[in-house]
Structures are given as C-alpha cells and as structure tokens.
KOLMIGU-350983 format. One record per residue (C-alpha): z, x, y; residue in three letters. Coordinates in pm, 1 decimal, always signed. Layout:
N
REC        Z        X        Y  aa
REC        Z        X        Y ala
...
//
This chain:
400
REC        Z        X        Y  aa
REC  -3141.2   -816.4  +4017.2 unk
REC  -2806.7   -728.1  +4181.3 unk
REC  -2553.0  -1019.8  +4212.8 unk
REC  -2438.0  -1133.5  +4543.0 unk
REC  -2164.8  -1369.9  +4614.0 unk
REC  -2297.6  -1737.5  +4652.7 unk
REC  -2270.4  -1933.5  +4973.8 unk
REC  -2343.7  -2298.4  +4970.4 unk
REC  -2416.4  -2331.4  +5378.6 unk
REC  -2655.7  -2067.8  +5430.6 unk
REC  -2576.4  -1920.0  +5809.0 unk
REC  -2771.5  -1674.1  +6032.1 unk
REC  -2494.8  -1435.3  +5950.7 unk
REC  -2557.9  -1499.4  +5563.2 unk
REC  -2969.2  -1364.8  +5572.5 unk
REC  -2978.4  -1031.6  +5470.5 unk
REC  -2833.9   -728.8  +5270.6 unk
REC  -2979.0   -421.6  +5451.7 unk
REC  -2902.4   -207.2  +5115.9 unk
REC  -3017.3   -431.2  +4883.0 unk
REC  -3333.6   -571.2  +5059.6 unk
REC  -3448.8   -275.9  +5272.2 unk
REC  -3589.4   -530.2  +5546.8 unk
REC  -3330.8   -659.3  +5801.7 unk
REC  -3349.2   -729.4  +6165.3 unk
REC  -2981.1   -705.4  +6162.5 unk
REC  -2806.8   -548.5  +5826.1 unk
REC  -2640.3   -902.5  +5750.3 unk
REC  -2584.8  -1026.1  +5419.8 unk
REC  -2857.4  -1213.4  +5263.5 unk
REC  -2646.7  -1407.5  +4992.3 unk
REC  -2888.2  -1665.5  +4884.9 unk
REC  -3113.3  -1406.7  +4708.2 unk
REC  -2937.8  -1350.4  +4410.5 unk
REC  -2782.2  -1550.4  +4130.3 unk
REC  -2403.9  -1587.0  +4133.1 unk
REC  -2244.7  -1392.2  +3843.2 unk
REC  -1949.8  -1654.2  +3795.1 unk
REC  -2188.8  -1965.5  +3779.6 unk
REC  -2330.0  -1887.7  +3384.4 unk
REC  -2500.2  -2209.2  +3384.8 unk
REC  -2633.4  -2227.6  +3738.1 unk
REC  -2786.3  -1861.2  +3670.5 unk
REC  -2947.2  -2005.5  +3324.4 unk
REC  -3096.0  -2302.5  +3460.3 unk
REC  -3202.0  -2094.4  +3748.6 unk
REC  -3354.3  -1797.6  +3521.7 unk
REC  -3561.7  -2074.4  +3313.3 unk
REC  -3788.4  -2153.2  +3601.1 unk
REC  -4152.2  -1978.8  +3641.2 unk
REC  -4068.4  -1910.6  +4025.0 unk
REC  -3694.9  -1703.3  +3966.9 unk
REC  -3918.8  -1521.1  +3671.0 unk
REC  -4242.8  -1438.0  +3897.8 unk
REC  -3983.2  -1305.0  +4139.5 unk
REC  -3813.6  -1081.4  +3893.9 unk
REC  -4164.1   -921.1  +3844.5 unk
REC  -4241.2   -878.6  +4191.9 unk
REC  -3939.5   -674.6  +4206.6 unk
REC  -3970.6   -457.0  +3840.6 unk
REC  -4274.9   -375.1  +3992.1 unk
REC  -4400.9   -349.7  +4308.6 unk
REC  -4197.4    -64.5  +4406.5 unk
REC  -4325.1   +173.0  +4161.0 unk
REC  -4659.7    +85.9  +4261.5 unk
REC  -4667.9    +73.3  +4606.5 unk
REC  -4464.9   +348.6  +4724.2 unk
REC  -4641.3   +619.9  +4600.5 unk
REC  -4966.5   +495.7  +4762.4 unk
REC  -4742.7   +436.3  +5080.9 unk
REC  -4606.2   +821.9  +5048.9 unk
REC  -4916.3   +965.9  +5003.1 unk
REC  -5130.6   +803.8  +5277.5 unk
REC  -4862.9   +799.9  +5506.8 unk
REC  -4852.1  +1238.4  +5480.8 unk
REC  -5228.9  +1229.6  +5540.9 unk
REC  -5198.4  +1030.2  +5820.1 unk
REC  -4903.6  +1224.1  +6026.0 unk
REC  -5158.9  +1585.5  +5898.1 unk
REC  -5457.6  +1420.4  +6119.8 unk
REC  -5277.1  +1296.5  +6395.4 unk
REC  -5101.1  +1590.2  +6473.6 unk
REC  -5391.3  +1839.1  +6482.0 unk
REC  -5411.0  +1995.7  +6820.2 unk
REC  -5715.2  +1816.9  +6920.2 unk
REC  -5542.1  +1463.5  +6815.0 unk
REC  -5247.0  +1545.8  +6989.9 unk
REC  -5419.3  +1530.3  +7317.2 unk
REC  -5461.9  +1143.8  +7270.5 unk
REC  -5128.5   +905.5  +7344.5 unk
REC  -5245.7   +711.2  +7067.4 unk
REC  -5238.5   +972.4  +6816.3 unk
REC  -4901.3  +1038.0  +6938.8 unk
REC  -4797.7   +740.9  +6846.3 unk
REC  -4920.7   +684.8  +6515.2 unk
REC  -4815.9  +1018.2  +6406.7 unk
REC  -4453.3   +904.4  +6470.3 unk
REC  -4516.7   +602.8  +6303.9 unk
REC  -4636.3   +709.7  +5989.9 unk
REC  -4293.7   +894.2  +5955.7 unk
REC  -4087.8   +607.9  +6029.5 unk
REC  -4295.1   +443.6  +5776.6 unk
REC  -4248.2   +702.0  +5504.0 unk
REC  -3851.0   +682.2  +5609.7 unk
REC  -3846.6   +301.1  +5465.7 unk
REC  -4108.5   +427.5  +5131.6 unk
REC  -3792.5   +666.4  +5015.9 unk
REC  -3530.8   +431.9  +5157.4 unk
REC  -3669.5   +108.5  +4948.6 unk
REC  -3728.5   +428.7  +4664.1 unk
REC  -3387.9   +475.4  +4668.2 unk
REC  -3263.5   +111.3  +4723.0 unk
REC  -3473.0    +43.3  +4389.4 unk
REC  -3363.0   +313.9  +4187.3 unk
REC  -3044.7   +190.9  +4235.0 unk
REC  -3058.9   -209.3  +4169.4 unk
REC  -3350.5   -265.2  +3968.0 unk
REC  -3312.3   +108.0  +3744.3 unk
REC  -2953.1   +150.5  +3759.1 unk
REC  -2967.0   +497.7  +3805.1 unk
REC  -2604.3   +466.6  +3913.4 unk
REC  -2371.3   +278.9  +4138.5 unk
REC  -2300.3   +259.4  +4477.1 unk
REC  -2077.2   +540.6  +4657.7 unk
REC  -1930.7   +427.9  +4993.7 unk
REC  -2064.6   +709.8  +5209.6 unk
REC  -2410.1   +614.2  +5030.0 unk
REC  -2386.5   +244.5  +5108.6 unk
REC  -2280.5   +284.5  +5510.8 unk
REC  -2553.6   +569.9  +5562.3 unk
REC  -2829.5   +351.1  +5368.3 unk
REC  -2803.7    +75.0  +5537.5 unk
REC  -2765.8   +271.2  +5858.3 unk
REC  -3086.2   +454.0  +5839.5 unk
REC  -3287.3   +155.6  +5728.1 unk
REC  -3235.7    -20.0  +6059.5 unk
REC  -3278.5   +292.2  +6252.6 unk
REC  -3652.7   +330.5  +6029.3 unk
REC  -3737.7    -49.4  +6069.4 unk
REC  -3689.4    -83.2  +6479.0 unk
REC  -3833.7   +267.9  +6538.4 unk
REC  -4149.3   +125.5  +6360.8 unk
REC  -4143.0   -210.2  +6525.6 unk
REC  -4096.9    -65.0  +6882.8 unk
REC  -4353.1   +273.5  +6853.6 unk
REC  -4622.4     +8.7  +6756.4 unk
REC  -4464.8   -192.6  +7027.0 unk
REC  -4452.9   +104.6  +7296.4 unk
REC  -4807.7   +218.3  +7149.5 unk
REC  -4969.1   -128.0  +7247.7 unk
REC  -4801.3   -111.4  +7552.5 unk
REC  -4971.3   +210.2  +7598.1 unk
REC  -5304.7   +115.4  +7548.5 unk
REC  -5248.8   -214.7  +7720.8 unk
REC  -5196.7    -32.0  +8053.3 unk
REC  -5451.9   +210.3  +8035.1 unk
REC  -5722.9    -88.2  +7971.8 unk
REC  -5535.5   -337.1  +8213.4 unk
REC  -5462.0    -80.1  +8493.7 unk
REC  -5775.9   +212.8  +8427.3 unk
REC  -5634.3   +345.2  +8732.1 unk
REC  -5295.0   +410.5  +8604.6 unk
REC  -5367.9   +549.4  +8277.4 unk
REC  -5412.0   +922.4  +8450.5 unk
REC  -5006.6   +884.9  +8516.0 unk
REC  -4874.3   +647.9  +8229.1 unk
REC  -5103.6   +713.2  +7917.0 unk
REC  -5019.6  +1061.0  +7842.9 unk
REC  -4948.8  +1264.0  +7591.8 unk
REC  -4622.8  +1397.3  +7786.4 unk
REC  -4510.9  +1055.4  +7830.9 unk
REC  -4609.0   +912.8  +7494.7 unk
REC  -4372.9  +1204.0  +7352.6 unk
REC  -4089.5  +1104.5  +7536.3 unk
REC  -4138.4   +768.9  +7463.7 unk
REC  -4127.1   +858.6  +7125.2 unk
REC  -3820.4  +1070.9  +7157.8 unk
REC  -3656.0   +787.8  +7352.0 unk
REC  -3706.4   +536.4  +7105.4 unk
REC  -3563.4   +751.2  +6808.7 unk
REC  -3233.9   +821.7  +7069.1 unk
REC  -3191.4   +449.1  +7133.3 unk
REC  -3205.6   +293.5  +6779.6 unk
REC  -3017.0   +558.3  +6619.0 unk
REC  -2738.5   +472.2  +6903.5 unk
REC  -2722.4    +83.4  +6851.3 unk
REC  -2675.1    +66.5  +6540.5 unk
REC  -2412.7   +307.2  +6482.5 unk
REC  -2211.2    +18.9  +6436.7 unk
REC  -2306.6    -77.2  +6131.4 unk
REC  -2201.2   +280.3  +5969.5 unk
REC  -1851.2    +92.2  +6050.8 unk
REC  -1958.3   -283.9  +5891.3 unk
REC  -2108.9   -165.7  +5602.1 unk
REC  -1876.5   -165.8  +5316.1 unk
REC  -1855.6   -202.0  +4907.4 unk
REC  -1805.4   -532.1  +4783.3 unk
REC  -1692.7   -473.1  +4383.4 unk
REC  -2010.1   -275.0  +4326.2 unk
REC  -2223.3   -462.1  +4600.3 unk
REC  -2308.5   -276.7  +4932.9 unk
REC  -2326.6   -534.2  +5195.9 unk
REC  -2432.9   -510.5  +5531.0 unk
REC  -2197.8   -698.5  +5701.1 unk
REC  -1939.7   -723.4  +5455.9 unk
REC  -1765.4   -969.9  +5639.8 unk
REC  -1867.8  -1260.5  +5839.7 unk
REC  -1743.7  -1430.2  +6117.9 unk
REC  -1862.5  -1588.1  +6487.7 unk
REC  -1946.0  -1299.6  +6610.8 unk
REC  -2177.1  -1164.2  +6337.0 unk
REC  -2354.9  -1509.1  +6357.2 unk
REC  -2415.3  -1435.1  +6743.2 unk
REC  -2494.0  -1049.1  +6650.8 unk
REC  -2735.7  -1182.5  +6392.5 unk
REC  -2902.8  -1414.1  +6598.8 unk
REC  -2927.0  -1186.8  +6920.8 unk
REC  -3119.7   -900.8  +6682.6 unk
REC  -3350.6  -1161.3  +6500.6 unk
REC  -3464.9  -1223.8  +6858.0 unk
REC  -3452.7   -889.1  +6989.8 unk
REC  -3574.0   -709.0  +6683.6 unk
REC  -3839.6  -1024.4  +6584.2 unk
REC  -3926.0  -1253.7  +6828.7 unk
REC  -3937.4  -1060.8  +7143.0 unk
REC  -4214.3   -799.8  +6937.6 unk
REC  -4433.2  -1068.7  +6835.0 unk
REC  -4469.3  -1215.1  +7162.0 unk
REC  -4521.3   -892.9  +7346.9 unk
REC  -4793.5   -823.6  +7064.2 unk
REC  -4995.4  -1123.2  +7044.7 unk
REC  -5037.2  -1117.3  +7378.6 unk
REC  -5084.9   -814.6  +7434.7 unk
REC  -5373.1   -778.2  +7164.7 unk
REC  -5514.7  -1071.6  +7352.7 unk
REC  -5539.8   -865.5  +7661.4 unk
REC  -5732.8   -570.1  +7488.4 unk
REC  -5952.5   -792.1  +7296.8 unk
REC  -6046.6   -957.1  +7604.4 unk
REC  -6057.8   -621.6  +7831.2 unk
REC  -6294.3   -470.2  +7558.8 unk
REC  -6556.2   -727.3  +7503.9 unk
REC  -6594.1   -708.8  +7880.5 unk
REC  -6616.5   -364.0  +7860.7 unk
REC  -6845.7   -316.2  +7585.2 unk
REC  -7096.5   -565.9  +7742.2 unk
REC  -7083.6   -380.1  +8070.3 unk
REC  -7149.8    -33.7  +7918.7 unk
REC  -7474.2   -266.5  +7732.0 unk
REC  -7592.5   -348.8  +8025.8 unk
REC  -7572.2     +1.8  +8212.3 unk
REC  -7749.6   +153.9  +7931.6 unk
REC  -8027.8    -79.9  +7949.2 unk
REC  -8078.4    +32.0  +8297.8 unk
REC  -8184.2   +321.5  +8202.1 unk
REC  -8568.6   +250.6  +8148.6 unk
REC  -8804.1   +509.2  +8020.5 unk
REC  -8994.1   +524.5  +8422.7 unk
REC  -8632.7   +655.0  +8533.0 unk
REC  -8632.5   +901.6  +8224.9 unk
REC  -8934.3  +1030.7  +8337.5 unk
REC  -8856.5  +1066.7  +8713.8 unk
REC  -8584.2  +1251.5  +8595.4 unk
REC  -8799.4  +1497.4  +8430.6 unk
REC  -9006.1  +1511.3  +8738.8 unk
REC  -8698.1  +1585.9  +8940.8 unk
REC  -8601.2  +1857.3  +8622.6 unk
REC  -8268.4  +1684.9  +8549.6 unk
REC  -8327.9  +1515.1  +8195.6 unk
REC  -8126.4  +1752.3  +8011.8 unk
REC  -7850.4  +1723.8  +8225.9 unk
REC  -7845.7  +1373.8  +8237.8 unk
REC  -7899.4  +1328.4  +7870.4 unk
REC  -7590.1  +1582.6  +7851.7 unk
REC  -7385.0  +1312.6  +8053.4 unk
REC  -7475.5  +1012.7  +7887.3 unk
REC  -7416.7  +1197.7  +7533.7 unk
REC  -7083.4  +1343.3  +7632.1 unk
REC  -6960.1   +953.6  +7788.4 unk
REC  -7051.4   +782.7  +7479.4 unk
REC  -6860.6  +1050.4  +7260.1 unk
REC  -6595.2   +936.5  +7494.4 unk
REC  -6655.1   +547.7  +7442.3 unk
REC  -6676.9   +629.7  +7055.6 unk
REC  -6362.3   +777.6  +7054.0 unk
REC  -6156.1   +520.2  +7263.9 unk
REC  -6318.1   +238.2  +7068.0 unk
REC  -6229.2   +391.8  +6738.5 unk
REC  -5875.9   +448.1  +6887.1 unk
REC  -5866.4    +84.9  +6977.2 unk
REC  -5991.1    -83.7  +6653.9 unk
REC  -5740.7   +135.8  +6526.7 unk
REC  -5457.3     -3.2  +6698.4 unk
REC  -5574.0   -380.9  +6704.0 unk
REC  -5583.6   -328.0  +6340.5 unk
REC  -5238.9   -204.3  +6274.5 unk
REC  -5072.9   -454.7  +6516.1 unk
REC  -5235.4   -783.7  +6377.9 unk
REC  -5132.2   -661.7  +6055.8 unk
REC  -4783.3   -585.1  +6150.8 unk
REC  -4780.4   -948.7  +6287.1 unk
REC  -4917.7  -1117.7  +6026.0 unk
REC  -4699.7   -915.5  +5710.2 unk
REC  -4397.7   -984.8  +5957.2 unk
REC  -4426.3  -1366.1  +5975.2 unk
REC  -4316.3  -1443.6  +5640.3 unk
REC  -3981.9  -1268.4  +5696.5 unk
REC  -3954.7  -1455.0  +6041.1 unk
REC  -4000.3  -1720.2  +5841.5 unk
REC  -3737.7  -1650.2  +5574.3 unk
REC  -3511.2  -1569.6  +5798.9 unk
REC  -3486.6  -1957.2  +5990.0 unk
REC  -3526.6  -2091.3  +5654.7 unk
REC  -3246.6  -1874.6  +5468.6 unk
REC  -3022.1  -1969.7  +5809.7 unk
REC  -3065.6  -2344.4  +5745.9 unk
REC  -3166.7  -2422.7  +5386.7 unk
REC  -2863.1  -2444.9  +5134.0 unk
REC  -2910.7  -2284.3  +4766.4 unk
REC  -2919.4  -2664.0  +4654.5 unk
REC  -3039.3  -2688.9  +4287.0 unk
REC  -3115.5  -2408.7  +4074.4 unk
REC  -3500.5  -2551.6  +4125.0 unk
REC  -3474.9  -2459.6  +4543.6 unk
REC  -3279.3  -2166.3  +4430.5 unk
REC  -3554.1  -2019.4  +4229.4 unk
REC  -3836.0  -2115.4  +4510.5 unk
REC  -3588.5  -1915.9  +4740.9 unk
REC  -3572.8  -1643.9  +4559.9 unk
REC  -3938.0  -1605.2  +4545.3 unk
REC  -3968.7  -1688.8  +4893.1 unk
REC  -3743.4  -1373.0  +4924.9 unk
REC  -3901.3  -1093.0  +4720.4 unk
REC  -4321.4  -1228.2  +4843.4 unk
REC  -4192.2  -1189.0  +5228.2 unk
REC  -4050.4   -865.0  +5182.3 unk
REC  -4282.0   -703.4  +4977.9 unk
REC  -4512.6   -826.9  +5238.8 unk
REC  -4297.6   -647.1  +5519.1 unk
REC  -4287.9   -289.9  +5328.5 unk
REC  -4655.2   -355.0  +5237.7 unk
REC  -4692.2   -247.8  +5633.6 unk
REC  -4521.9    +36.1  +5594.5 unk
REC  -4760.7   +143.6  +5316.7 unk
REC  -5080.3    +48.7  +5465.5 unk
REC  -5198.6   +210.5  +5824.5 unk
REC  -5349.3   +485.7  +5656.2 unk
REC  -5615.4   +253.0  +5486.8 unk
REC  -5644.7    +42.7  +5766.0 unk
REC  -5708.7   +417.7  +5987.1 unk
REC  -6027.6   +515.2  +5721.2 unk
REC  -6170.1   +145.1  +5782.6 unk
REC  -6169.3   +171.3  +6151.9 unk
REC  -6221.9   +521.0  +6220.0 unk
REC  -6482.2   +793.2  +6117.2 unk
REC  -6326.9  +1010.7  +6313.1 unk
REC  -6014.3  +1010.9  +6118.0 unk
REC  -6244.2   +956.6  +5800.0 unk
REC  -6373.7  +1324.3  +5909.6 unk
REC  -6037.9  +1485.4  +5966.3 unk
REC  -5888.7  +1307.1  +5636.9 unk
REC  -6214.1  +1503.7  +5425.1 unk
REC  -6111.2  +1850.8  +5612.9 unk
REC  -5805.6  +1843.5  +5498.5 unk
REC  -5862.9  +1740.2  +5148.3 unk
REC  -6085.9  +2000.8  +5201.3 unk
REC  -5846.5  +2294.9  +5346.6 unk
REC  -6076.7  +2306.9  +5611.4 unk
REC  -5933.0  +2313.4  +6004.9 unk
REC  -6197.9  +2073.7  +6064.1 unk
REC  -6049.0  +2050.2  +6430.9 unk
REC  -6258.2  +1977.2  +6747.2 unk
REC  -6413.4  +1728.5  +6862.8 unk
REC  -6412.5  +1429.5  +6601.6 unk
REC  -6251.1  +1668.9  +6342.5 unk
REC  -6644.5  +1796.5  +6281.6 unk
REC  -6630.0  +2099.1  +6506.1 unk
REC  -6681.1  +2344.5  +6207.2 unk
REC  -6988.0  +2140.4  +6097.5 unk
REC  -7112.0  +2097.9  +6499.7 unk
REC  -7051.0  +2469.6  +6551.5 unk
REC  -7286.7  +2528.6  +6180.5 unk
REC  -7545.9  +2307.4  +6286.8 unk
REC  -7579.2  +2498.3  +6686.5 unk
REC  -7647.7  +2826.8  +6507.2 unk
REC  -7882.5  +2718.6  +6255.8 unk
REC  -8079.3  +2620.6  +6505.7 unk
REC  -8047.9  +2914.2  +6725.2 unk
REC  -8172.4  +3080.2  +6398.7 unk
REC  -8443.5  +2816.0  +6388.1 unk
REC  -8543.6  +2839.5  +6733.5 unk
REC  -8523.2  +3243.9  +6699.1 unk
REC  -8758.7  +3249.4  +6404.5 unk
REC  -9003.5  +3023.1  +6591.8 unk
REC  -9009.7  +3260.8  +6871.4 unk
REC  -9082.3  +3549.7  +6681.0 unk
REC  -9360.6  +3428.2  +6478.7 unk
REC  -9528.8  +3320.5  +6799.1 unk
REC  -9447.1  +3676.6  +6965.0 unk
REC  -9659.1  +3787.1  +6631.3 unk
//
C-alpha cells in the first residue's frame, strides 16, 4: 500500500487522498490510511493483525476483479440507452450519461491501482494534478445526474401536469450538459492544490483552516445534501406509485365483460382494446423506468453510507494503537470498495428491473437494431406478417 505521512489528530482536512483512494467528496488527504514509513515498529505491529492483512487483500484484489465487470456492463448500458427510441425518454437520458461517468472512475481507480498496488511506475506531476482533478469531476457528475435524474422523475409523478414542460428529453440534455460545465468548473482548483509529496500525490498537499472549512463545506455539499434530497425523494415516488398502481387496478376492474360486450354491440371493441393495450404498454414502460431508478438510487445511498461514515469517523478518531490503526484501515478499503462497487453495478441492477432493457441488451449481443418499441420491434414487425401470411392462407383455402 502507498505510505502516507502519519497524523496523530485526525482533522476533516486530513480524510482523503483523491489519487490514492479514487473516492473523495473533496480531494483532501486521507492520512490515516496508510502505515507511516518512519515508524518500523508501529508498521510491524500494525501488519501482524488479521484486520491490516484482510485489508491488504481487499486492495490486491478487488480492482482486478471488479473493473472489468464495471467496464463492460457499463458500455452495454450507454449502447441501450442511447438508441433512438430510448433517447426519447428523460430517463434514458440520464442513465446514459451516467454510465459514462461511471466508466470515467472504472479507468481512473484502473489507473490509480496500476500505480500503487502494481507499481507500474511513479507519479509524474502533470499526472498527479490531472488525476485527482478528473476524479472529482467523475464522482459529483455521478452523484448529481442520479440526483437531477430523481429530480426528474420526482416532478413528473408529483406534478403530472408539469412533466409535458420539465421532463423532457431537451431539458434532460441540458441538464446533463450543465452538470458536466459546473463540476468541471469548481474544481479547477484543485489542478492548483494537488501536488507531489516525495513520491506521494496528495490532494491537498497542504493543510490549513481553510482546507478544513473547504473540506467540510464539500462533505456537505457533495454528501449530505444528496442523501437527503434522495431519500426523500424516493419516498415521494414510492408513495406516488403505489397510489397509482392501485388506481389503474381499480379502473381495469371496471371494465366488466357486459361493457365488453356493449362495446361490440356499439362496434368499438377493437378500438377500445387498441387503447387499453397501447396505455398499458405505456404503464409498462414508465414502471420499468421507475423500478429502474428506485433501484439505482437506494443503492447509491446505501454503498455511499459507509464512506459518510468514514469520513466523520476518520475526522475525529486518532490512529491510536496499531490495533485501531488496523480496524481503520479496513474500515477504509470495505467503504470504498463499496463506493466504486456503484459505479460498477447499474447495469445489473437495469437487467433485474427491466425487460425492456433485457430485450435491447440481447439485440445488441445479437447485432440486431432491435429498436422500437421495447427494443422488440424486429420481432413485433415478424410476428404482424406471419400472421398476415396466416390469415392470407386461411382466406384462400376457404375461397377454394
């Protein structure tokens, strides 16, 4: 693991190394995670204990494992959401620009591995400033698109009659766009704080007042502030669809077979079966959509919390003995595996909640367009003319 200069009083300006961790609200220095190099005994007695030595295998090897898997489902997920019948939804939007912010911290952590756990080589300047520059751009524009994307669908299930004007396409794009141009903007800073420390690349490589008020001001802009919008937020939509879904139940079950047949009478089943087919295609779709997005944002929360966590507990707890030392240290590497674990896992969480997507994702594995309605207008557009073919043959053997 890559040494870090100890500090005894751990300080909000002390939690994280952007470069080295690949998981900071901030880019600050996160000192307590790694042995000191000039305390020989403290790192023995430290290295002895089944926590510091679970830790070290976290790190050897999660990396190689999961970003790959990340990579690779992240592609497939950015090829479905921007087909042109996907990119009609706000929501697709959305996740498409998500799943490259996502792949953004895969190659980043990649790279940050490579380099402290491989050794591939050492730390250039330009290479440590633009690292840890572009991981904070990659980590807010994913926490604020799945911010901006609940705050998308909250609206349109809130306010039904505002979704015509605020859940768009249009406006999901320049959301998007706005997002990107924001973050890369306010933290152009840190291409000036991050600097080499002997062969360290630090964050903030030096401390002071006002990098404990900078820390603490983007932990709760960058943390806090999320969460809360989120888990309430979720609430909301939970709450708005089980309403929802029981009122659509109950509509349906108006519909009694004595009104089917006056509407035969009256020589409008067809179109009314057309209707009701084409609104629950709609209903299908939006609660896929949905399940979607509750899905990704509960497990955004809930993979987050641990590095909320650290990061009170790394601002307040001293290294102490080499015994809290090594629980730290596995504190550390579990929470932050956790957080890139999210960047790594939408596109499973995507095939669990959607068929839809489960469609598009076999077309494409497939080199099929399999574009239209549900991704499944090849196979729709099949099935129509066999049974024009079907319905020809029957007419011709009864002409005979």
């Amino acid at each position: 693991m890559q040494s870090q200069t100890p500090n005894e009083e751990m300080t909000p300006a002390d939690n994280f190394d952007s470069t080295s961790t690949l998981g900071s609200f901030d880019g600050t220095v996160d000192r307590i995670t790694s042995v000191p190099t000039t305390e020989d005994t403290f790192r023995q007695d430290v290295e002895a204990f089944l926590t510091f030595k679970i830790a070290e295998v976290i790190t050897k090897y999660w990396f190689p494992i999961m970003v790959p898997i990340g990579l690779v489902g992240n592609s497939l997920s950015f090829l479905v959401m921007i087909k042109p019948s996907n990119r009609k939804l706000s929501t697709c939007i959305y996740m498409s620009a998500i799943s490259v912010t996502d792949n953004a911290m895969m190659l980043l952590a990649l790279h940050n591995w490579l380099l402290t756990v491989v050794g591939t080589h050492t730390w250039h300047l330009w290479e440590c400033k633009s690292a840890g520059y572009f991981v904070l751009v990659s980590l807010q524009n994913s926490t604020f698109l799945v911010v901006a994307m609940t705050v998308d669908k909250y609206v349109a299930i809130k306010w039904p009659h505002r979704a015509a004007t605020y859940s768009t396409p249009r406006r999901a794009k320049m959301v998007v766009l706005g997002v990107f141009a924001v973050t890369f903007i306010y933290n152009i800073p840190h291409l000036f704080a991050s600097d080499l420390e002997g062969s360290q690349c630090l964050g903030f490589a030096r401390g002071g007042d006002i990098t404990k008020v900078y820390s603490w001001f983007s932990f709760v802009l960058n943390a806090l502030v999320p969460l809360t919008m989120l888990v309430h937020m979720n609430y909301v939509i939970i709450q708005k669809v089980k309403k929802s879904h029981t009122k659509f139940s109950m509509e349906r079950g108006k519909s009694t077979p004595d009104n089917r047949k006056a509407n035969e009478g009256l020589g409008s089943e067809n179109v009314g079966q057309k209707g009701h087919s084409k609104e629950e295609r709609r209903r299908s779709v939006e609660n896929q959509l949905t399940t979607m997005l509750l899905l990704v944002t509960t497990l955004f929360v809930v993979l987050m919390l641990p590095t909320y966590a650290r990061f009170i507990t790394f601002a307040f707890v001293p290294r102490g003995t080499p015994r809290r030392f090594a629980a730290l240290q596995l504190f550390y590497h579990i929470s932050h595996k956790l957080y890139h674990t999210n960047n790594a896992i939408n596109f499973f969480l995507y095939c669990i909640s959607g068929s839809r997507f489960r469609r598009d994702v076999r077309a494409i594995l497939r080199c099929g367009d399999g574009d239209g309605e549900g991704g499944s207008g090849a196979s729709s557009s099949t099935s129509v003319t066999r049974s024009r073919s079907q319905l020809s043959v029957t007419q011709d053997s009864n002409v005979a």
